[in-house]
C-alpha positions in Angstrom: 82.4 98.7 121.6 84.2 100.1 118.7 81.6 103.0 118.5 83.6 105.7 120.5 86.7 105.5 117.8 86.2 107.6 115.0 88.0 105.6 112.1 88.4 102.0 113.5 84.1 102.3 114.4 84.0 103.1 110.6 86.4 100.7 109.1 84.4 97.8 111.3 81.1 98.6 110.6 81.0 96.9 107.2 82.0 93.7 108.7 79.7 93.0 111.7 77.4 90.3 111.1 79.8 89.4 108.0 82.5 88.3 110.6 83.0 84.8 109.4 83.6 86.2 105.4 86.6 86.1 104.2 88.6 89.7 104.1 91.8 88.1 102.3 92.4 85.2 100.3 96.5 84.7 100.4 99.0 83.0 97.9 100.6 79.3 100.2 98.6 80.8 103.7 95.2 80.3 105.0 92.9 82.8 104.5 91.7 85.6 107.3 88.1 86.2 107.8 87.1 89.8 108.7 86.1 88.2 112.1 90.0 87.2 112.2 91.2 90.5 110.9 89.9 92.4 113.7 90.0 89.9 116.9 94.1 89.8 116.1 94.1 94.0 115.5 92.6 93.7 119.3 95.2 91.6 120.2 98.0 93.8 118.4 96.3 97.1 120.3 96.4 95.1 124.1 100.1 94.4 122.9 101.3 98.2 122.1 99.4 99.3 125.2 101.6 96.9 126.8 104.4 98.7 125.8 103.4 102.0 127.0 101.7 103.5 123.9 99.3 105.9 125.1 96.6 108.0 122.9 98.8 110.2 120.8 102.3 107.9 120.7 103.8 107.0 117.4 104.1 103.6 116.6 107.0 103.6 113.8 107.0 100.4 111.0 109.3 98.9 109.1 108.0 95.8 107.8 107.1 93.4 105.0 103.5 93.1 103.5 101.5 91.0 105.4 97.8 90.7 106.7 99.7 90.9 110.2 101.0 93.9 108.8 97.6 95.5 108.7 96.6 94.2 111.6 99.0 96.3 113.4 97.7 99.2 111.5 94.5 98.5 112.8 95.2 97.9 116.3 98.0 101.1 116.5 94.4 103.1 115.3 92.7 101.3 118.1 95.1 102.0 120.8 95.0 105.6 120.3 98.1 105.5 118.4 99.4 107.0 115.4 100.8 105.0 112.4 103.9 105.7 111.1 104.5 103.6 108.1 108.4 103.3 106.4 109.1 102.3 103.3 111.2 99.0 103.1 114.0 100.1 100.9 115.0 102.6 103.4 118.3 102.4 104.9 119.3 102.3 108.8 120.4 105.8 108.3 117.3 106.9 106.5 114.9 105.8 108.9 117.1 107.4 112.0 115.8 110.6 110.8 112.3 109.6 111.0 112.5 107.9 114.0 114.9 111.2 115.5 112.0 113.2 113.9 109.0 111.4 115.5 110.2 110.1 118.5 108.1 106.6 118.7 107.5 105.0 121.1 107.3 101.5 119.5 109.4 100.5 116.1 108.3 97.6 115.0 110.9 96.1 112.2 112.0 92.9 110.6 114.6 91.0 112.7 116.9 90.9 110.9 117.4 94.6 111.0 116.3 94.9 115.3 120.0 95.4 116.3 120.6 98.3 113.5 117.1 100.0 114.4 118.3 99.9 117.9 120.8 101.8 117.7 119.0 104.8 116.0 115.5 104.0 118.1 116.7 106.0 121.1 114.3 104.9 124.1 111.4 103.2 121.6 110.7 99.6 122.4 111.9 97.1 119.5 109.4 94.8 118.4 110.1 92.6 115.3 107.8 91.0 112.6 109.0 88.9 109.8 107.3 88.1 106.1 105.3 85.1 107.5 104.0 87.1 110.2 106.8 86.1 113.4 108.9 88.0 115.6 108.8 89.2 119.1 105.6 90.8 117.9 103.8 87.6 117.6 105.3 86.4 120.6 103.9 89.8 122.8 99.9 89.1 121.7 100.2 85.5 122.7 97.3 85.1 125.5 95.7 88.4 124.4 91.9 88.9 124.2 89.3 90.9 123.3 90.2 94.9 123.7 88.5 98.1 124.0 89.3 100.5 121.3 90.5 103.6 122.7 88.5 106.9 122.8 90.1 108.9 119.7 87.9 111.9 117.6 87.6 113.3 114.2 90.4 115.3 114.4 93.1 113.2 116.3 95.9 111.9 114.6 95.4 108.8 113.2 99.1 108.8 110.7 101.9 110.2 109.9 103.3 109.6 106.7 106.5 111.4 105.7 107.1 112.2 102.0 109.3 111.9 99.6 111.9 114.2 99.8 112.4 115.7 96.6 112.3 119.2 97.4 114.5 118.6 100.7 114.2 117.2 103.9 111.2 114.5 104.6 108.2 115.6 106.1 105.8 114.0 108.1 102.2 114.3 106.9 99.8 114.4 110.2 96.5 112.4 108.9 93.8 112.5 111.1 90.8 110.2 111.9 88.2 112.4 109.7 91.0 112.8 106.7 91.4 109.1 107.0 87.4 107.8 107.0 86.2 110.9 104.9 88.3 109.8 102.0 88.0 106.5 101.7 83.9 106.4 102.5 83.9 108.5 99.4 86.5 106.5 97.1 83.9 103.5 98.4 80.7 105.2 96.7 82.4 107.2 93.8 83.8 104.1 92.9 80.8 101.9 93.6 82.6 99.3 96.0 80.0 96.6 97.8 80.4 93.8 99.8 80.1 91.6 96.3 83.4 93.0 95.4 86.8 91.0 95.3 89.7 93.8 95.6 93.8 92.5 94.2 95.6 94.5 97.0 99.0 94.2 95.2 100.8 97.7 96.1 102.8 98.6 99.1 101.5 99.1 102.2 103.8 101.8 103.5 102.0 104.3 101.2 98.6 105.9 101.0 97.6 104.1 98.2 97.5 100.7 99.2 97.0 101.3 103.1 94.6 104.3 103.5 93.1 103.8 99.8 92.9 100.2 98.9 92.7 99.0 102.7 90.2 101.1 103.8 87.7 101.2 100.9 87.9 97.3 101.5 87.3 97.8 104.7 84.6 100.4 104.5 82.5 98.2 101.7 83.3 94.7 103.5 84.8 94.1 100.0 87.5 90.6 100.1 90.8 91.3 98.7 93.3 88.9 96.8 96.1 89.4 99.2 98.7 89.7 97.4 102.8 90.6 99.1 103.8 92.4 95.9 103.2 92.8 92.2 103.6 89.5 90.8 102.0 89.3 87.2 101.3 85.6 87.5 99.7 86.3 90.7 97.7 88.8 89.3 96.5 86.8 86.4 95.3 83.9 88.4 93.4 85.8 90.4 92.1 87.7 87.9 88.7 85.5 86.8 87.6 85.3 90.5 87.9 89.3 90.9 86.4 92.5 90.3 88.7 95.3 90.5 92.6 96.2 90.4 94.1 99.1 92.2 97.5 99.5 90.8 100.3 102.5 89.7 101.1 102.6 85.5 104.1 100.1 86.0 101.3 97.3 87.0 99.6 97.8 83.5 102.5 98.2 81.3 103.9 94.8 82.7 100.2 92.7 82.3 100.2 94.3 78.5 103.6 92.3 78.0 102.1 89.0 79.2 100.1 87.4 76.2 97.7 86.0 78.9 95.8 89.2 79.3 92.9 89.3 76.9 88.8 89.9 77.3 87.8 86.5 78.5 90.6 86.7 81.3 89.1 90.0 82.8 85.5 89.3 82.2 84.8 89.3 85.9 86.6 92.3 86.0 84.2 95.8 86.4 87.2 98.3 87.3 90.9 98.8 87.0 91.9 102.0 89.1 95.3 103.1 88.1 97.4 107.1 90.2 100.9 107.6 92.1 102.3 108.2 88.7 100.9 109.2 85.0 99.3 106.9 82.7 100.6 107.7 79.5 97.6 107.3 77.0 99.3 104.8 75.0 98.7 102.6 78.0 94.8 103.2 77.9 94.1 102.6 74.6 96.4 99.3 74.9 94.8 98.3 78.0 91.4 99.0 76.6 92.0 97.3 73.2 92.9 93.8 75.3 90.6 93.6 77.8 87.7 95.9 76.9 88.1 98.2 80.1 88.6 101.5 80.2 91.6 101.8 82.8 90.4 104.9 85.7 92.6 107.2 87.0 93.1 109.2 90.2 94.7 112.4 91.4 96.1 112.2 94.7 98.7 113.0 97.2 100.5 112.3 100.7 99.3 115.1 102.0 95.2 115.2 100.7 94.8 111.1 99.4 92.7 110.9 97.1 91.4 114.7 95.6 90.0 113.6 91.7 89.3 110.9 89.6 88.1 110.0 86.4 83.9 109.3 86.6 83.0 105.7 87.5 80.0 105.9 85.0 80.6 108.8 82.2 83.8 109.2 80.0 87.5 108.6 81.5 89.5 110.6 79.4 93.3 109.9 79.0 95.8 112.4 80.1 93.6 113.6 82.9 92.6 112.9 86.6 89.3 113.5 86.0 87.0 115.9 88.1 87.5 117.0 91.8 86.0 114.1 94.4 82.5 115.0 96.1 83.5 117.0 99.0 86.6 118.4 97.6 86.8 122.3 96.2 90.1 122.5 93.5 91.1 125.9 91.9 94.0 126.6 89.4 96.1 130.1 90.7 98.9 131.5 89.7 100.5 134.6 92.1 97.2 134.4 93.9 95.3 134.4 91.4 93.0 132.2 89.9 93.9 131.3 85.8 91.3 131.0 83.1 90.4 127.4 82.1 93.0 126.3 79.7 95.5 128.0 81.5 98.5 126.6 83.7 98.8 127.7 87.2 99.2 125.6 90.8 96.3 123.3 91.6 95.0 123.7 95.6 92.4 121.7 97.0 90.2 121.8 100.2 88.2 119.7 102.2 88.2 116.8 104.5 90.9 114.9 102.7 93.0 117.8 103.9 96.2 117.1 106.1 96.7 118.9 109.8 100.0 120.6 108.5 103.7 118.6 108.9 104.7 117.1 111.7 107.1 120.0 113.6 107.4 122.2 110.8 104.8 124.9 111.3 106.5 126.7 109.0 106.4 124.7 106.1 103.3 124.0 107.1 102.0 128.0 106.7 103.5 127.8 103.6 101.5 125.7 101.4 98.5 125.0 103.8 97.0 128.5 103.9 94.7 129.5 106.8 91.1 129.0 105.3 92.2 125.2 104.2 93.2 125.1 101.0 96.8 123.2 100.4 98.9 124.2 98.1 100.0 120.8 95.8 102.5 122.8 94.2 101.1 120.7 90.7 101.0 122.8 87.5 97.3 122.2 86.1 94.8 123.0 84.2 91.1 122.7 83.8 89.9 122.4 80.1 86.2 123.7 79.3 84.5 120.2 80.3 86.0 120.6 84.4 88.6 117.9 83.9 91.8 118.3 85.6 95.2 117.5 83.6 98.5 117.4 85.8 101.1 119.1 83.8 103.8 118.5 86.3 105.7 119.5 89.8 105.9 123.3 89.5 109.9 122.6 91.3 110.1 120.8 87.3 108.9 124.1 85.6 112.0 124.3 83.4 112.8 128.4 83.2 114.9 128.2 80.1 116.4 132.2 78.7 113.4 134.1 80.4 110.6 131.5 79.0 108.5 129.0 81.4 108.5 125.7 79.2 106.3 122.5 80.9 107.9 119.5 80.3 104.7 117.4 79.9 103.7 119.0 76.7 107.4 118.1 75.2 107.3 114.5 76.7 103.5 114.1 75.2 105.4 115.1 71.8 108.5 112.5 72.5 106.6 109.8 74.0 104.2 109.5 70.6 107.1 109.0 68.5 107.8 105.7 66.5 110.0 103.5 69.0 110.1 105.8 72.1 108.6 103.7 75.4 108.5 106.8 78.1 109.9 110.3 78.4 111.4 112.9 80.7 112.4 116.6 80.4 114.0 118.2 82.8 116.2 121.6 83.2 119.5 121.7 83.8 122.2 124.2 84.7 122.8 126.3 80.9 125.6 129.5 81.2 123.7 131.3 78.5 119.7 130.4 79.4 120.0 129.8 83.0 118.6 126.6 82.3 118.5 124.5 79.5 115.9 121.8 78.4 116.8 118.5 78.2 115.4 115.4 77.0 116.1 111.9 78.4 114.5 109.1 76.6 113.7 105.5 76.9 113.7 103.3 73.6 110.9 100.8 72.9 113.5 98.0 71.8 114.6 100.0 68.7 117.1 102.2 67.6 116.9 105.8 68.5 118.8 108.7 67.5 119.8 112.5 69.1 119.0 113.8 65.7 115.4 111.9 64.8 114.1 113.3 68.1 115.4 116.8 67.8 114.0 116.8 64.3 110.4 114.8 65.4 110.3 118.0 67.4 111.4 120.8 65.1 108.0 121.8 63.5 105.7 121.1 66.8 107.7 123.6 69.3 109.1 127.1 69.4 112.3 127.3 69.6 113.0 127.8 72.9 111.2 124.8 74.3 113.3 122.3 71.9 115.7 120.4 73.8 119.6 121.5 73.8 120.3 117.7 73.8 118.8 114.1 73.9 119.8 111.4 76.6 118.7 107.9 75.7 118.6 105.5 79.1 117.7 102.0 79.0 115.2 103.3 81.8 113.9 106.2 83.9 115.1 106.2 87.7 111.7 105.8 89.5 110.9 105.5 93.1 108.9 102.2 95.1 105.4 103.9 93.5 106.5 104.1 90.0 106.9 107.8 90.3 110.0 109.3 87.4 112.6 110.8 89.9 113.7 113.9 88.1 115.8 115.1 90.8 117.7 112.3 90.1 118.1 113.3 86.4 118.7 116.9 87.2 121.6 115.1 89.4 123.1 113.0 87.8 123.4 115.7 84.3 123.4 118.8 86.5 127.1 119.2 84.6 126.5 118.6 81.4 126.7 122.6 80.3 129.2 123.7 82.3 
């Protein structure tokens, strides 16, 4: 019966005859089988229809991580629905511009915040769900049965997920069905994911790398996940021995290399640790590889494409890259239309199936960076060196433009960041009356002392002149958003002064 729904027939399929497996194993709850998993996304689907979602409605959520959580995910898909995931930290005021933007027709939101959500919901229906998985929600599927998945193709919507907002106002990334399943069915065999596999799902569920990456190559191998509601390094480490793989951003690794529990015979079960949504700074790999004997794999992705390189499962994952573009996915390097000659840095754009529909009522924005014959825009500075792998050198909006000269941050933070007691970097540009802009550093000490002058002077014989820093900031840490992501707009912010 699930057959006439593109992504929900795909994301089952792995499961039938496996029904009494278990999907999730979670911390102080029972555990859900994949039989479970899917009878209560029916029930969650009869529920939303009951609340006037028809195909094509958004279904806006605000909501801890739970397997209920992902239930409703599954049953918005299987109403005909279209997901429209918040993050958590977001603010009543925040989340009235998506919901002003979108127009749901069901919000689904802790209690705790239903009377503030109401107020910005306009004629959405309020439903609520709490961290164990109660709320009016729970109360609506009571005496629910089986239900018919809705009729919904490759190219209907299947999510929206808005991004970040750095360059402006928020906008909504329409997913379809086909982006969706494409993806992840080739995350599953890239990265070799079978039924034998036990998956930690420790990240965040209101982004695309835990729900659309690490949920549905689960789903699509009829891999069991460790079920966990956040990062929790004890958590981790427990369920380490009766695992196989770890999807996680860098902040996950840096914080297991601090506990003295990680070593070889800990991850021996282990066969892959997946690491994206921010850099891995190559001190991290060969940390990471020196305790454990793995070879950490990262990823290239974004809101708009998921997943569009990695590092090779089997052949050499080399630090400071993403690896090579995904089977199925083109990638080219261009600068003013152009395309660059390997080495050089220009604007990666990719193309294929991964590929968003364009944003959510801004078909403007939308002709600008996803160009009639597919290929979108990332607005990444790249490069490809001679072997095809792909190394992000930043957010072109971070190219710092400093007296006439383009300077790339990354290649001055690769400088800072291998210096004797520096943890992690970030350059950014700021305002400069002379230069225009003005390149400064802002570092983070790795618990010893650090000076202006020993940086300035670490970078004296390395870089031209015009690429040294004007001045060095030292923070006891980098602003960074829910994904581990440095927010450099903040930076630029907060020391958007400091020349004038």
């Amino acid at each position: 019966m699930y057959e006439q729904n593109y992504l929900i027939s795909r994301l089952h399929a792995a499961s039938v005859g496996q029904e009494t497996r278990n999907f999730a194993r979670i911390p102080q709850r029972a555990s859900m089988t994949f039989g479970e998993l899917f009878a209560g996304a029916e029930r969650m689907a009869g529920a939303l229809v009951g609340c006037g979602v028809q195909p094509g409605d958004r279904v806006a959520v605000q909501v801890d991580k739970t397997i209920e959580a992902i239930q409703l995910y599954l049953g918005t898909v299987m109403a005909g629905g279209v997901f429209l995931p918040l993050n958590t930290a977001y603010t009543t005021p925040e989340v009235a511009y998506f919901l002003g933007d979108a127009t749901p027709r069901v919000v689904v939101c802790d209690p705790a915040k239903a009377d503030a959500i109401a107020k910005v919901a306009g004629d959405a229906r309020i439903l609520t769900l709490d961290a164990k998985g109660r709320g009016s929600l729970e109360e609506a599927i009571v005496g629910r049965g089986g239900f018919t998945p809705v009729s919904r193709e490759a190219d209907d919507l299947a999510a929206i997920l808005y991004t970040s907002g750095t360059t402006g106002r928020s906008k909504g990334a329409m997913l379809s069905h086909k982006n969706l399943a494409s993806n992840s069915e080739t995350l599953r065999d890239y990265w070799q994911f079978t039924k034998s596999d036990v998956l930690i799902h420790a990240l965040p569920i209101f982004h695309t790398h835990g729900l659309f990456v690490a949920t549905n190559v689960a789903l699509l191998a009829g891999a069991s996940t460790e079920f966990l509601s956040k990062f929790d390094a004890d958590q981790i480490l427990e369920a380490m021995p009766r695992a196989t793989a770890l999807m996680g951003v860098p902040t996950f690794y840096t914080r297991l290399l601090d506990d003295p529990r990680l070593d070889r015979a800990r991850a021996a079960n282990m066969r892959l640790f997946i690491s994206g949504s921010a850099p891995l700074l190559v001190d991290t790999h060969e940390k990471w590889e020196e305790r454990t004997g793995h070879r950490i794999l990262e990823r290239y992705g974004m809101t708009e494409t998921n997943m569009s390189t990695s590092n090779p499962y089997e052949g050499e994952r080399r630090a400071g890259t993403v690896g090579f573009p995904l089977p199925g996915v083109e990638a080219r390097i261009r600068n003013d239309g152009q395309e660059v000659p390997t080495g050089d840095i220009g604007v990666l754009e990719v193309r294929g199936d991964n590929v968003f529909q364009g944003y959510w009522q801004m078909p403007e924005k939308t002709a600008e960076e996803l160009l009639p014959d597919g290929w979108f825009i990332t607005g990444d500075l790249s490069k490809f060196d001679e072997d095809g792998y792909v190394t992000i050198v930043g957010r072109a909006k971070d190219l710092v433009i400093t007296g006439g000269f383009n300077v790339y941050p990354k290649e001055i933070e690769s400088l800072i960041d291998d210096m004797e007691g520096v943890l992690e970097s970030a350059v950014i540009g700021v305002p400069h009356p002379d230069f225009g802009e003005a390149v400064v550093a802002v570092v983070v000490a790795d618990g010893a002392e650090l000076s202006e002058k020993g940086i300035l002077d670490g970078l004296a014989g390395q870089l031209a002149k015009f690429k040294q820093p004007k001045t060095v900031i030292v923070l006891p840490e980098l602003p960074r958003n829910t994904m581990g992501k440095v927010q450099k707009k903040a930076l630029r912010e907060d020391y958007a002064a400091l020349f004038a």
